[in-house]
C-alpha positions as CSV (number, residue, x, y, z in Angstrom):
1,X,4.5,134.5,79.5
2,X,3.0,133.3,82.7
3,X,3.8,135.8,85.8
4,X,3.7,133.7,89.4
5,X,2.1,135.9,92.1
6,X,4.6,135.5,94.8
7,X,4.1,138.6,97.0
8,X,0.7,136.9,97.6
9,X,2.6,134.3,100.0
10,X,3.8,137.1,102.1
11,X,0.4,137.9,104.2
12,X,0.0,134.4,105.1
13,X,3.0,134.1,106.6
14,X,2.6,136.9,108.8
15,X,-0.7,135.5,109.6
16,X,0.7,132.2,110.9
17,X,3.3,133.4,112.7
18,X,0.8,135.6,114.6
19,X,-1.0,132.9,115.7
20,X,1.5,131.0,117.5
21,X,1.8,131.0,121.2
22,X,4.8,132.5,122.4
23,X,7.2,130.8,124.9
24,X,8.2,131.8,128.2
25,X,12.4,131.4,128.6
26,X,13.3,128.0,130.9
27,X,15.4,129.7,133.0
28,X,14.0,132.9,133.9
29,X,10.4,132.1,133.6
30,X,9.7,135.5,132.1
31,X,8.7,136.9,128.3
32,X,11.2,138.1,127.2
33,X,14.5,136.5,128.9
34,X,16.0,139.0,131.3
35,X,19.1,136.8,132.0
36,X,21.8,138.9,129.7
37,X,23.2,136.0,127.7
38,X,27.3,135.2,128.2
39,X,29.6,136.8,125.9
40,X,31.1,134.5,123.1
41,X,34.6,134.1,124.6
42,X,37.4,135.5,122.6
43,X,40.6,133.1,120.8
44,X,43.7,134.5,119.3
45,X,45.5,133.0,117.0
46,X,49.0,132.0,117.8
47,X,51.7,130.6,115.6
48,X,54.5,128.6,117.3
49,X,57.1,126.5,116.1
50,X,57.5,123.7,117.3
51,X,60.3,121.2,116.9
52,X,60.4,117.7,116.3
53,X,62.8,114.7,114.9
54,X,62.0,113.2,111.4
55,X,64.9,110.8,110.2
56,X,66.9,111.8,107.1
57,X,68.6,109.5,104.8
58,X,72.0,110.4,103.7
59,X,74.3,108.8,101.5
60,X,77.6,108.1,101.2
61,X,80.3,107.2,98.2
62,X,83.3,105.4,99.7
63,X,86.2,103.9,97.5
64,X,87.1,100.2,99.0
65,X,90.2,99.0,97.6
66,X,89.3,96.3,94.8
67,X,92.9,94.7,93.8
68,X,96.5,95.7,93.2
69,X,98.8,96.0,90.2
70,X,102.2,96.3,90.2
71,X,104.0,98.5,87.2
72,X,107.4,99.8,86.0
73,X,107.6,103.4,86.2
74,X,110.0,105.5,84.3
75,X,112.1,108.1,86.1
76,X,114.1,110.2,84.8
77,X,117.3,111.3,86.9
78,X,120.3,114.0,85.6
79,X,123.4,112.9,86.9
80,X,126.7,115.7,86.6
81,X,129.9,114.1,85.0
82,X,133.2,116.5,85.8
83,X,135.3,117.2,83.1
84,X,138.6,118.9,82.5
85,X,139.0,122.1,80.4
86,X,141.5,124.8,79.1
87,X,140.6,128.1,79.0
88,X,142.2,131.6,78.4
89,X,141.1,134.3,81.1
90,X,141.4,137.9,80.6
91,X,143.4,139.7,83.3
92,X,143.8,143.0,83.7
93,X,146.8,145.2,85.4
94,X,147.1,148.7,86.0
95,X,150.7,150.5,85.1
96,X,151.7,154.4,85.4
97,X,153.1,156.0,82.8
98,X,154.5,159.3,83.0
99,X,153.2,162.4,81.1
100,X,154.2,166.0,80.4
101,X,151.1,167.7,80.6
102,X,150.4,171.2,79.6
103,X,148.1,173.2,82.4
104,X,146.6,177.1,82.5
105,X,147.1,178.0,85.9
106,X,145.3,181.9,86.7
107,X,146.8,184.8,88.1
108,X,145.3,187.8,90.0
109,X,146.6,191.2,89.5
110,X,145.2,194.1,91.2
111,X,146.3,197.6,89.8
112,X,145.2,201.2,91.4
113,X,143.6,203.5,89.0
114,X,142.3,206.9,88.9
115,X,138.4,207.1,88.6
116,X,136.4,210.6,88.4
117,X,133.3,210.9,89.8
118,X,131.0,213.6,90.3
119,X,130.4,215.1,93.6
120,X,127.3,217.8,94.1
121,X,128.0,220.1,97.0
122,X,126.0,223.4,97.9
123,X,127.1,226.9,98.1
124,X,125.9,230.3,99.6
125,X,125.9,233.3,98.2
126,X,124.8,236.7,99.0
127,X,123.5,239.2,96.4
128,X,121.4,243.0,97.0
129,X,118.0,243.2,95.8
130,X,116.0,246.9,94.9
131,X,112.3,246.7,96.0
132,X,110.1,249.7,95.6
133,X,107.7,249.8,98.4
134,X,105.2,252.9,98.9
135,X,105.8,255.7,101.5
136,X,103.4,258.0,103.0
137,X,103.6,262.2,102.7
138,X,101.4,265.0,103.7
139,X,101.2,267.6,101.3
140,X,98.8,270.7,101.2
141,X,96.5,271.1,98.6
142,X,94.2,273.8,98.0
143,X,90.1,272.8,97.8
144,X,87.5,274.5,96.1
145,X,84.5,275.7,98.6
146,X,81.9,278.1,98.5
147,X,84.0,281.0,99.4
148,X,85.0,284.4,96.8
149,X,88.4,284.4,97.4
150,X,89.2,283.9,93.2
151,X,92.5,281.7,93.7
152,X,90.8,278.9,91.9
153,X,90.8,280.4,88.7
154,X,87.2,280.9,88.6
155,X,87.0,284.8,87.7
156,X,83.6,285.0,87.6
157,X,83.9,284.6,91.5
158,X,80.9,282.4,93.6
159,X,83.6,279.5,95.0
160,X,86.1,279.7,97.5
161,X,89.5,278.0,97.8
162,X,90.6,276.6,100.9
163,X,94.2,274.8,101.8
164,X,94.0,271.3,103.6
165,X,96.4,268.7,104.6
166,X,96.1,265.3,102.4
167,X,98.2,261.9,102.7
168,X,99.4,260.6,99.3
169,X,101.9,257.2,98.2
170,X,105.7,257.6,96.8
171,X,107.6,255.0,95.1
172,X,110.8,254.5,97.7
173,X,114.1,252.2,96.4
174,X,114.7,250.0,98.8
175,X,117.7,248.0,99.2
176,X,118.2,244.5,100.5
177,X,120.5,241.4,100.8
178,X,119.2,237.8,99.9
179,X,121.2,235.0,100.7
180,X,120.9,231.6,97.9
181,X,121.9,228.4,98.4
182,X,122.8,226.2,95.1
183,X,124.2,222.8,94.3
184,X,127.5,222.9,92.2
185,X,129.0,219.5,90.4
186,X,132.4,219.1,90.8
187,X,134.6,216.2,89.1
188,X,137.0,214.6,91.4
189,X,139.0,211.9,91.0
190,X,139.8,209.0,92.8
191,X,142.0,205.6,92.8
192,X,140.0,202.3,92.9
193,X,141.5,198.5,93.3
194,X,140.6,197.1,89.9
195,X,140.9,193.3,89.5
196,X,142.5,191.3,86.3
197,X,142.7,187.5,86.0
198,X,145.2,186.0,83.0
199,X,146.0,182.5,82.3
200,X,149.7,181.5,82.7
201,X,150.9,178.4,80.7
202,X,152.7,176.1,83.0
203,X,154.6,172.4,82.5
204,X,153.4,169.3,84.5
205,X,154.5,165.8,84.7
206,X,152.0,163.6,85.8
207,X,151.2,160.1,86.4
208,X,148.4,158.6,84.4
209,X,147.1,155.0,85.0
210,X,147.3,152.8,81.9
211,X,145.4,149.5,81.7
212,X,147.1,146.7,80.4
213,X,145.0,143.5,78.9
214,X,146.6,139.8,78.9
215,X,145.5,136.7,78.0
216,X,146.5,133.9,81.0
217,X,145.6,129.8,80.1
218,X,144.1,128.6,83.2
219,X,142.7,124.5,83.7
220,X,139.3,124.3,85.0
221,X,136.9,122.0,86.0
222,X,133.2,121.8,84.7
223,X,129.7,119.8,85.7
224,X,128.4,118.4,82.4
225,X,124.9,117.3,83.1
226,X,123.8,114.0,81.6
227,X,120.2,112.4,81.5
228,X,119.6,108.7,82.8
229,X,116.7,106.9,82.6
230,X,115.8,104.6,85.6
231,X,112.7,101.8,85.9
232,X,111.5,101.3,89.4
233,X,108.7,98.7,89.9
234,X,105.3,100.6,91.4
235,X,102.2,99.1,92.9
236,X,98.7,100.6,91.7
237,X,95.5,100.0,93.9
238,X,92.8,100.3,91.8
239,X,89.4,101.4,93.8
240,X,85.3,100.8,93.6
241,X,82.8,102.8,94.9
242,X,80.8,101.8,97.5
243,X,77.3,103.5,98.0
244,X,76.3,103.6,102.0
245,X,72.7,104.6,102.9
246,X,72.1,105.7,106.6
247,X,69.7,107.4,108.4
248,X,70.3,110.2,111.1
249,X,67.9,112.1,112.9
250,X,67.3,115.8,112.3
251,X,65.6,118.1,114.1
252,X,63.3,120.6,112.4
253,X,60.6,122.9,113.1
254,X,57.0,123.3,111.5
255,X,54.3,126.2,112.4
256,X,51.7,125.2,114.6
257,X,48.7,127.5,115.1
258,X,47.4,127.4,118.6
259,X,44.0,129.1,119.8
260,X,44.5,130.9,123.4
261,X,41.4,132.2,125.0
262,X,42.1,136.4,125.4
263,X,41.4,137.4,129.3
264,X,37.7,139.6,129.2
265,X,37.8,142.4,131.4
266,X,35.5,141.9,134.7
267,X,31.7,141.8,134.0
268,X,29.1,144.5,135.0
269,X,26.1,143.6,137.3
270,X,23.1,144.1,135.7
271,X,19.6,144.6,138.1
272,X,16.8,142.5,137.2
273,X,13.5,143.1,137.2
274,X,12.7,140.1,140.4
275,X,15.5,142.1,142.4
276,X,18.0,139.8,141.9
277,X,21.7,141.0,140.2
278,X,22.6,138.8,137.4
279,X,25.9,138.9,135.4
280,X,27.7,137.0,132.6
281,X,28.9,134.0,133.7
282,X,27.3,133.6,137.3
283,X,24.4,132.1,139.0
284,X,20.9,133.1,137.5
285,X,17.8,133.7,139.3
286,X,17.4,129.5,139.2
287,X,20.4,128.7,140.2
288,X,22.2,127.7,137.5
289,X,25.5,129.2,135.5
290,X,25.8,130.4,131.9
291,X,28.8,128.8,130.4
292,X,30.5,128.8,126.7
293,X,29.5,125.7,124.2
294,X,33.3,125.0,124.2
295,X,33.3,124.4,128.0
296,X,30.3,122.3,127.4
297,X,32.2,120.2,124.8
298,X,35.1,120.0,127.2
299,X,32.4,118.5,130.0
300,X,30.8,116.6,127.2
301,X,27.1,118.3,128.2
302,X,25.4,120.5,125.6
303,X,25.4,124.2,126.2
């Protein structure tokens, strides 16, 4: 397999290009350019719709009368014939007859009698109670001290007895009255209203509707309903179709995409380096003005 050096082309190139003289810019005179080229202008794209006519064919079915027929058609009619009839009606009539008629009619009775009852009322009575209540005494009593006086039995002598004065307690009776109040039933008696009902048996006469049914004959007259058959003569058109082609205009809208140039904002003066200020779209150092390739096309001069 055969490998092709290309990398060796490289270093040539470079060489050649080296060589070449380089060319000063037309306008400015100068290497490089100092004229700051114009800015590509800017387009948005804009859909509108946008009406216009196109012609539309429409068609039409009409039905044109071809030729006529004449038929009989049959109609059918009901005619009423009167007749005569005897009937029998029902009438009713309305008699009283009179009636002996039995009735319970009540009576009240009110009789007084006696009814005990029981009535609680209180009463007072006064008995004497014995209580026993404790009441002081002074007595004398005689008291062992260190005294020989031998009245305390002591015979062998070395205490002495004196008297002194002590308080002692005595059951006392003591009688008192206490007065009680109770509740005692008594059974009294009384005469209540008492209320009795009976049913007396008495004799009526009434008068009670009877209803009498009778049979009268009575003519009437009827509608008897009877079918006729008629034949009256009818014409028939009988119809084609016509087609009918016409064309009417209709209006109708399609999307049309429009470029509009967008409005750059105001362009900065730049200095150059002859001492001259050049901007984007204005007059450069020889005079002349940097416009678009599409105004160029629009003045039919190249850019």
């Amino acid at each position: 397999m055969r490998v092709r050096p290309w990398w060796l082309a490289a270093p040539v190139l470079l060489v050649s290009l080296a060589c070449e003289t380089v060319i000063a810019c037309h306008v400015c005179k100068q290497t490089p350019c100092v004229i700051t080229p114009a800015p590509p202008p800017a387009f948005e794209c804009v859909t509108e719709m946008v009406p216009f006519t196109v012609m539309k064919t429409k068609t039409r079915v009409d039905l044109v009368p071809a030729y006529t027929k004449t038929v009989m058609k049959t109609k059918l009619e009901t005619v009423y014939d009167e007749q005569t009839r005897n009937v029998c009606k029902p009438v009713f009539d309305t008699i009283f007859e009179t009636r002996c008629v039995t009735v319970c009619r009540p009576v009240c009775e009110t009789t007084m009698e006696c009814q005990p009852f029981r009535v609680c009322r209180p009463v007072t009575t006064t008995r004497q109670v014995t209580e026993y209540c404790l009441r002081p005494f002074t007595e004398l009593v005689t008291v062992p001290v260190k005294t020989k006086c031998s009245r305390c039995g002591h015979t062998e002598g070395g205490c002495t007895c004196q008297t002194v004065a002590r308080t002692c307690y005595k059951r006392v009776p003591l009688v008192r009255e206490v007065t009680e109040t109770h509740m005692v039933t008594e059974v009294q008696a009384q005469l209540v209203p008492v209320v009795h009902w009976r049913m007396v048996a008495e004799q009526r006469i009434e008068k009670v509707p009877v209803t009498i049914c009778r049979m009268v004959n009575e003519v009437v007259r009827i509608r008897v309903p009877r079918l006729v058959v008629n034949c009256e003569p009818t014409t028939l058109i009988y119809k084609r179709a016509v087609l009918t082609c016409e064309e009417i205009p209709v209006t109708v809208y399609r999307p049309v995409v429009k470029m509009i140039p967008v409005v750059q904002p105001s362009p900065q003066i730049m200095p150059s380096s002859q001492g001259k200020e050049t901007a984007s779209g204005l007059t450069g150092p020889s005079g002349l003005v940097a416009s678009s390739g599409k105004e160029a096309a629009e003045k039919g001069t190249p850019p």
